[in-house]
MIDREN-515470 format. One record per residue (C-alpha): x, y, z. Coordinates in pm, whole numbers, padded with zeros to 5 digits, always signed. Layout:
<pts>
XYZ
...
</pts>
This chain:
<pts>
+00000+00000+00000
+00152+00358-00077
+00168+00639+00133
-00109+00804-00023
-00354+00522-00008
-00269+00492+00359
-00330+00832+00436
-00681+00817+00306
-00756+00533+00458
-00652+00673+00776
-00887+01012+00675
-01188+00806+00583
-01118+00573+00913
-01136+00913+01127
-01440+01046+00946
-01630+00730+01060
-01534+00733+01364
-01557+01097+01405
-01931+01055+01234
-02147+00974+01545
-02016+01273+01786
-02061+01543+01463
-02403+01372+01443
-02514+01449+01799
-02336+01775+01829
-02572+01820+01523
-02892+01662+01675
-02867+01791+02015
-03133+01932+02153
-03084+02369+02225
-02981+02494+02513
-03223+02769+02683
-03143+03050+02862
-03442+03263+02966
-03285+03611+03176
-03582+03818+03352
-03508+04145+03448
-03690+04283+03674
-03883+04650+03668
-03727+04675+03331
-03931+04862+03126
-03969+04895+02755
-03784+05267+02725
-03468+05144+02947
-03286+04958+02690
-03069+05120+02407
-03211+04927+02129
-03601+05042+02245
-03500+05405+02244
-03329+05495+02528
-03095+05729+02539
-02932+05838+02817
-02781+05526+02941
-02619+05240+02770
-02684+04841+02683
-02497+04730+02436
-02489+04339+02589
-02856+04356+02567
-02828+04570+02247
-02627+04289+02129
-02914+04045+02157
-03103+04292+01943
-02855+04326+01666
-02798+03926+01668
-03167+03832+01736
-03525+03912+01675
-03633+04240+01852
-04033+04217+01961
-04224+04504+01994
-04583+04413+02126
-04436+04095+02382
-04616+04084+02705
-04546+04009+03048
-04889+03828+03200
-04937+04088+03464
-04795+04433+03560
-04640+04314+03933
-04385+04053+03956
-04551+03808+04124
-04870+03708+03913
-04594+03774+03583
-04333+03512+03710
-04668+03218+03846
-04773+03287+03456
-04486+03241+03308
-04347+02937+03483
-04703+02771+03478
-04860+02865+03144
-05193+02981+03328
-05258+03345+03393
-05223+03438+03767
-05594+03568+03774
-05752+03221+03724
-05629+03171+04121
-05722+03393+04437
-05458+03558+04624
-05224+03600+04326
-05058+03918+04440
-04753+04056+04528
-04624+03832+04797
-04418+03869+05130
-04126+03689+05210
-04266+03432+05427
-04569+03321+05166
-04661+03003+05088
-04559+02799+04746
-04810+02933+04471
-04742+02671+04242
-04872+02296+04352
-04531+02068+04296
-04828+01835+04070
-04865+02121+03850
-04621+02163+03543
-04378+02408+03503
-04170+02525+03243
-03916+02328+03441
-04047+02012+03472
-04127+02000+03115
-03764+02036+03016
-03655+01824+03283
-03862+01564+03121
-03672+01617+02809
-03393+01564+02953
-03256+01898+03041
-03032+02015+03308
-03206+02307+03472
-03114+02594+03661
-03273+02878+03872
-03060+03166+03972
-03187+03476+04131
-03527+03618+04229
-03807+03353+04298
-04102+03556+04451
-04366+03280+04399
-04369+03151+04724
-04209+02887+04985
-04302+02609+05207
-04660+02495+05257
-04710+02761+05501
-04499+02810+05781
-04111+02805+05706
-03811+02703+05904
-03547+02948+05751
-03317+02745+06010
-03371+02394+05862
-03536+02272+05509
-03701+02432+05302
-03962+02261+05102
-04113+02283+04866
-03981+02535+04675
-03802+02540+04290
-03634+02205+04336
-03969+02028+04362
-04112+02259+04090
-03859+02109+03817
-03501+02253+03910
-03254+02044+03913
-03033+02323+04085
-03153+02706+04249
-02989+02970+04416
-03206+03232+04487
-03384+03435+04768
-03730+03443+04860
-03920+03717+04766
-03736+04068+04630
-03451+04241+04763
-03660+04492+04976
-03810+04215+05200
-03705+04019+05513
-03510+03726+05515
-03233+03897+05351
-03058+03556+05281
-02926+03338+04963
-03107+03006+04931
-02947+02728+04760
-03163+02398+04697
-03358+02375+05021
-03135+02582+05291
-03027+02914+05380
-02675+02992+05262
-02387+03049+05504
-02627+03053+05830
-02457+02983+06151
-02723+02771+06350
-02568+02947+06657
-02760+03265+06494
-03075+03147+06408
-03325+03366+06148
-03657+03471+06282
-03922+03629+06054
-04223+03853+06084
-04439+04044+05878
-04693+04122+06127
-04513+04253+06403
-04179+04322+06498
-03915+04093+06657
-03604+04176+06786
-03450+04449+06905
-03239+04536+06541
-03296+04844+06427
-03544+04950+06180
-03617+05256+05942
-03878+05392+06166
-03705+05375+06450
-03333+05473+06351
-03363+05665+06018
-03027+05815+06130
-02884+05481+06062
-03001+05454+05717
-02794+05499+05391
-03079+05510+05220
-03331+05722+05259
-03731+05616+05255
-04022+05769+05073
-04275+05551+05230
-04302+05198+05378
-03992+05001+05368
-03939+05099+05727
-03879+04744+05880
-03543+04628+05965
-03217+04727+05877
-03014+04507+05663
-02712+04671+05492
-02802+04997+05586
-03122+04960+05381
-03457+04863+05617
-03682+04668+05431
-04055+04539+05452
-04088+04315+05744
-03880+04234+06049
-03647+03971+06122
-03361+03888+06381
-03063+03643+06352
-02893+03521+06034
-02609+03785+06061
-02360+03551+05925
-02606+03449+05634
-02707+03843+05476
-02631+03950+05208
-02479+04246+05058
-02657+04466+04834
-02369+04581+04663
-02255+04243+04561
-02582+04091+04479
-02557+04145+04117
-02208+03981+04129
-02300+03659+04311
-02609+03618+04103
-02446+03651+03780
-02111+03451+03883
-02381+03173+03984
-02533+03199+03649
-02203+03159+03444
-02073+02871+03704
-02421+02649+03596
-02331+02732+03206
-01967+02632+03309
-02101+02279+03483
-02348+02223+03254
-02179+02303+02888
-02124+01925+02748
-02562+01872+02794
-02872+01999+02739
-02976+02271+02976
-03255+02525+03079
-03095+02882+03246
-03381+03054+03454
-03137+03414+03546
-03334+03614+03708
-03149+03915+03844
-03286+04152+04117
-03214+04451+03896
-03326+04710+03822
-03537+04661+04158
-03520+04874+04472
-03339+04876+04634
-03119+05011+04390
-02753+04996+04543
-02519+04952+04269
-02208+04804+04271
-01915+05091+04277
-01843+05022+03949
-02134+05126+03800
-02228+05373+04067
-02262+05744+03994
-02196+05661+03606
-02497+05764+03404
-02676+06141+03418
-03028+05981+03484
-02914+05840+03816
-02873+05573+04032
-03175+05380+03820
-03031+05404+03520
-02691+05300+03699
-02855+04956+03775
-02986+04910+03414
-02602+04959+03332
-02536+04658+03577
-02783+04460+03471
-02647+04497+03091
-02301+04396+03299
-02445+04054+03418
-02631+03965+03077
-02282+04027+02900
-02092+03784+03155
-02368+03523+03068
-02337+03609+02695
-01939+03557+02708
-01999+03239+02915
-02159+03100+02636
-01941+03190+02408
-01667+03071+02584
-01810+02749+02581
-01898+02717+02230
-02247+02757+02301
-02355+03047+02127
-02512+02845+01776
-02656+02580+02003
-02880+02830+02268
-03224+02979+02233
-03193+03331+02474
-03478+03505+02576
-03429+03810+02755
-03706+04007+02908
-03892+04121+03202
-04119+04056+03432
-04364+04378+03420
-04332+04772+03314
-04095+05033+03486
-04148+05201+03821
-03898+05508+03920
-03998+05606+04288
-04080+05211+04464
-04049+05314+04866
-03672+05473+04844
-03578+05806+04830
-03271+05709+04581
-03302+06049+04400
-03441+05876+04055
-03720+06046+04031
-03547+06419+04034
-03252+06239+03779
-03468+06125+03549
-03414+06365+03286
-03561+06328+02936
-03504+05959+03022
-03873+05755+02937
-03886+05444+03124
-04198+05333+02957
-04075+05449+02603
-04403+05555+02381
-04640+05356+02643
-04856+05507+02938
-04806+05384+03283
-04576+05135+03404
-04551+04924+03736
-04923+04827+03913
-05064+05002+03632
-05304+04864+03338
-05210+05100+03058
-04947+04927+02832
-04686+05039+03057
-04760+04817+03285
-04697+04500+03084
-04549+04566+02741
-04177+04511+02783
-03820+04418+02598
-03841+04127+02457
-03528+03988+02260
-03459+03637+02101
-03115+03502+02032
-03051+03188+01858
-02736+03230+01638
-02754+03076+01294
-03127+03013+01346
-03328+03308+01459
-03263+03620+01149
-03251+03923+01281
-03487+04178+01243
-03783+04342+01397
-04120+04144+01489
-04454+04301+01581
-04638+03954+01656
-04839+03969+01962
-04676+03753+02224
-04735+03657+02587
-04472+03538+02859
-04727+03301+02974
-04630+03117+02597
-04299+03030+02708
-04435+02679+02815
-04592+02540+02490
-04342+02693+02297
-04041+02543+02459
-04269+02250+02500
-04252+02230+02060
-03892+02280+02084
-03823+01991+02267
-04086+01805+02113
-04281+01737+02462
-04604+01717+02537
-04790+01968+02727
-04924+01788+03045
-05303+01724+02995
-05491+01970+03209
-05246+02203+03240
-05072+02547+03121
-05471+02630+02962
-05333+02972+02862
-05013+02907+02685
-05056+02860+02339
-04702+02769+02097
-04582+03076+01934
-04267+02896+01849
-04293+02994+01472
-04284+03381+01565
-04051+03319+01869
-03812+03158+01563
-03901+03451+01325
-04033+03236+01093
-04412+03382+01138
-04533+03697+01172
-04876+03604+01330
-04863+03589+01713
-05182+03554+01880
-05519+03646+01810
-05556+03834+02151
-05444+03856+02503
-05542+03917+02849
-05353+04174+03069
-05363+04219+03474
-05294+04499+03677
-05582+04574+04002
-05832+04491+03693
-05811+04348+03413
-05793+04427+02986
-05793+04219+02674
-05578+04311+02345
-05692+04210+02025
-05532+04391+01715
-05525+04753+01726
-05796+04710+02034
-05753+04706+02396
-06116+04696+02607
-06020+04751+02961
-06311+04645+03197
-06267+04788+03529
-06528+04524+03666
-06354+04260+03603
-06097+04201+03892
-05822+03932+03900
-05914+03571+04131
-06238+03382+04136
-06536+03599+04264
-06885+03668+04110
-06823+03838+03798
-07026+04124+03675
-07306+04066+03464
-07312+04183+03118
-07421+04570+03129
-07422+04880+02922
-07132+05090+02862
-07163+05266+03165
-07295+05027+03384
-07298+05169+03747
-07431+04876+04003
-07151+04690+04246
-07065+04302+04275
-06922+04112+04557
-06537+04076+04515
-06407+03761+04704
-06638+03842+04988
-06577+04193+05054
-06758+04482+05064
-06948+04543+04715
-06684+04742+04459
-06822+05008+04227
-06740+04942+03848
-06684+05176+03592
-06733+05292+03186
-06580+05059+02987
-06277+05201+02817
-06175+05116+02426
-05844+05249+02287
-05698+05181+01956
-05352+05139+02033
-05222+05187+01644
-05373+05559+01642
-05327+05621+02087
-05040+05439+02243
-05078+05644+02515
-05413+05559+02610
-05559+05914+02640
-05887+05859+02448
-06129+05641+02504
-06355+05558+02254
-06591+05325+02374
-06898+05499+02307
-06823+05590+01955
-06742+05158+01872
-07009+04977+02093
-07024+04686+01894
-06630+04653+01942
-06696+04681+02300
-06960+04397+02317
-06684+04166+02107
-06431+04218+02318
-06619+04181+02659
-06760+03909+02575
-06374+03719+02465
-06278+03837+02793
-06582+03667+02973
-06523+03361+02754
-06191+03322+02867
-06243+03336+03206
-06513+03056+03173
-06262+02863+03037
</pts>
C-alpha cells in the first residue's frame, strides 16, 4: 500500500469514527437560557429608544436576534408575571395572586407543570438563579432547617435564589432547600406582622439609614437599607446589596460552566433594576439619569458575563436566549434614591402610558429579545406575544407534550418566537388591580372585572354603574368601559368606547369567555 492510499484510509477511518459525535453535536437538543429582568421597562434599553444610558450586551441580543415590539409580560407586578410564566396559566384564574411577602406560601402545587419540569422531562439540566417571589413552604417556614417545597420540587434540578425581592425580610441566599452560610448558633426569625427583635429598623433609627425612605420600607435594617418586614438572627447568612448582582451573575455563568457538554434550561433572574437600587461601585454614579439608570447599566453587565460564558463554551449556535422582564418600569418604589429628580428626558416606559401596578401598556409591554445564532434572522417582529407562551413553545422545541390539564393559557408561538411567522396571537389578556384584553389595534379595559375567582359582573351597558361582591368583601363600584386603539393612541388618552359599541360587546364578551374557560 503507498503512502497516499494509507493516508486516506486513515482520513476516511477518522471520518467514521468521528461521524457519530458530529451527528449528535448536530442533533442535540438547544440549550435555553431565559434572563428576567426585573422592573425593566420597555424605554430602558438602548435598542427600544433609550438614550441616556447604555446596553450594548442587551443591544447585542437585538442586533444578533429578533427584537419584539408588542411581547407581554402576564401581569404588571412581579408576582402574578413570574406564576404565569413558569405555569402557562394566567395568575388571575387563582385567588390571592398578588404581590407576595417573604414568608408566603408555594403558589405553584409541585403536581402542576412548570416550564421546568417539562424540560426536565426532556432531559434537560435546569437551573434557577436569582429572584423567585412565587412563594415557599406549605405555610410556615423554618429558615433554620429545610425548606420545602420550593423550585427544586417545581422542576429545578439546581436554584440559588432568595425568597421574595430584595426589599423584604429574610435577607438571605437560598441554595436547593437551605439558607446559605447561616450559623445555627444565629438562628433567622421572621415577621411580617409585628416586629421581633431588638435590630434596628427605618422607623425607628432613620439616622442609621444609607438610604433614605419615601414611604413603607421601614422594617429592619439590613445593609443599611430597612426593608418590609422584620427579622432577627442570620447575621452571618445576609447579604450584601452591593454584591448581589455579582454573586447572582457569577452563579449563572458557574451552571453554564457545569453544565456546557448537555442539554440545559438557564432561569437568570437578576434583582435589577429593583429597589433597592444599590449599585455596585463600578457602576455607581456613572450615568446622568441616576442611580436607576446605573442599575440598568449593571444589569447589561451581568447579561454580557452570561453572553461571554456562552461563548466561551462554544455555546452560542446551540442556545435559544430570551431576555425580558417581568412587568413595566417604576422610578420612585419606597426609596428616596433620588431617581425620580434624575430622570431627565429619560422615558422608562418608552411611547407607552403607565408602568408598574398600572393597566395602561406600561404596565406590561416590555423588551423582549430572542437570540438563537444561525437560526433566529434578525430583524424586527410586531407579533403579539405573551410570557405566559414560554411553556408550549419550549414544550414544541423539545418536542414534549404539554401535560393534559395544564398550562390552559399558553398557546405555541414557536414559529414567531423563531421569526419564521409573523402572526402571534389572536388576543391577550392583561392584569394589573383589573383586568384588559388586546386584540389587534384594540384594547377593552373592563374595570369590573378584577383578578381571582369571585362573582363576575353581569353583562351591562357601557356605563354600567351597580356593584358586585369581590371575594367576599364589601361590594366594589365598576366603571365605563374604556376602548383604545392602540395603532392611532399608544398612550391611552382617548377612550372611545362609546363611539365603537359593537367593538366593545366583542371584546367583553372574549374576555368573559376566557375566564369561563
Amino acid at each position: 500500500m503507498n503512502r497516499r492510499r494509507f493516508l486516506g484510509g486513515l482520513a476516511a477511518a477518522a471520518v467514521v469514527t468521528s461521524a457519530p459525535s458530529l451527528l449528535a453535536a448536530a442533533t442535540r437538543r438547544p440549550n435555553i437560557v431565559v434572563i428576567l429582568a426585573d422592573d425593566l421597562g420597555y424605554g430602558d434599553v438602548s435598542s427600544y429608544g433609550a438614550k441616556d444610558v447604555a446596553t450594548p450586551n442587551i443591544d447585542s441580543l437585538a442586533k444578533q436576534g429578533l427584537r419584539f415590539t408588542n411581547a407581554h409580560t402576564d401581569a404588571a407586578t412581579c408576582t402574578p408575571s413570574r406564576y404565569a410564566m413558569m405555569t402557562g396559566s394566567y395568575a388571575w384564574r387563582k385567588d390571592g395572586i398578588a404581590v407576595l411577602p417573604g414568608d408566603a406560601k408555594l403558589l405553584i402545587d409541585p403536581q402542576q407543570a412548570t416550564i421546568a419540569s417539562v424540560l426536565k422531562s426532556a432531559g434537560y439540566t435546569t437551573g434557577l438563579v436569582g429572584k423567585w417571589h412565587i412563594g415557599l413552604g406549605d405555610g410556615t417556614i423554618d429558615w433554620n432547617g429545610e425548606i420545602t417545597p420550593g423550585p427544586c420540587e417545581l422542576g429545578f434540578d439546581d436554584a440559588f435564589f432568595f425568597a421574595a425581592t430584595a426589599d423584604r425580610v429574610p435577607t438571605v441566599y437560598i441554595h436547593n432547600h437551605r439558607v446559605v452560610n447561616l450559623d445555627p448558633a444565629d438562628p433567622i426569625h421572621v415577621s411580617y406582622k409585628t416586629k421581633i427583635g431588638n435590630e434596628p429598623t427605618g422607623k425607628e433609627d432613620p439616622e442609621l439609614l444609607k438610604m433614605k425612605l419615601s414611604e413603607g420600607h421601614d422594617g429592619t435594617i439590613v445593609d443599611g437599607i430597612s426593608r418590609i418586614g422584620w427579622m432577627e438572627g442570620g447575621k452571618s447568612a445576609r447579604w450584601v446589596d452591593e454584591k448581589m448582582a455579582a454573586t447572582f451573575t457569577g452563579k449563572a455563568v458557574e451552571f453554564i460552566d457545569r453544565n456546557h457538554d448537555k442539554p440545559f434550561l438557564l432561569y437568570f433572574t437578576p434583582s435589577d433594576i429593583h429597589v433597592p437600587r444599590a449599585p455596585a461601585s463600578e457602576f455607581a454614579g456613572k450615568n446622568t439619569c441616576g442611580v436607576r439608570c446605573d442599575v440598568i447599566s449593571q444589569l447589561d453587565w451581568s447579561v454580557g458575563q452570561v453572553l461571554d460564558a456562552l461563548k466561551r463554551n462554544h455555546l452560542d449556535e446551540n442556545t435559544l436566549v430570551v431576555f425580558t422582564s417581568d412587568n413595566g418600569p417604576v422610578v420612585n418604589d419606597g426609596y428616596d434614591d433620588g431617581s425620580d429628580r434624575k430622570l431627565g428626558q429619560h422615558k422608562p416606559a418608552g411611547p407607552w402610558r403607565g408602568g408598574k401596578y398600572s393597566i395602561q401598556e406600561g404596565g406590561t409591554r416590555v423588551p423582549f429579545l430572542v437570540r438563537w445564532l444561525g437560526t433566529v434572522k434578525p430583524g424586527v417582529s410586531d407579533a403579539l406575544i405573551s410570557q405566559v407562551d414560554f411553556l408550549a413553545s419550549f414544550a414544541a422545541l423539545t418536542k414534549q407534550a404539554v401535560p393534559a390539564g395544564s398550562a390552559q393559557d399558553s398557546q405555541n408561538m414557536l414559529q414567531p418566537l423563531l421569526g419564521r411567522s409573523t402572526a402571534g396571537r389572536e388576543s391577550l389578556v392583561e392584569e394589573a388591580t383589573v383586568l384588559a384584553v388586546v386584540e389587534g389595534q384594540w384594547k377593552l379595559v373592563d374595570r369590573s372585572q378584577r383578578p381571582g375567582i369571585h362573582t363576575k359582573p353581569e353583562t351591562g351597558g357601557l356605563n354600567e354603574k351597580s356593584t358586585r361582591q369581590f371575594w367576599g368583601q364589601p361590594a366594589y363600584p365598576t366603571s365605563p368601559l374604556e376602548l383604545y386603539d392602540l395603532k392611532a393612541d399608544p398612550y391611552e388618552l382617548h377612550n372611545l368606547a362609546s363611539e365603537h359599541p359593537e367593538i366593545v360587546q366583542r371584546l367583553r364578551e372574549k374576555l368573559q369567555r376566557i375566564r369561563g374557560r
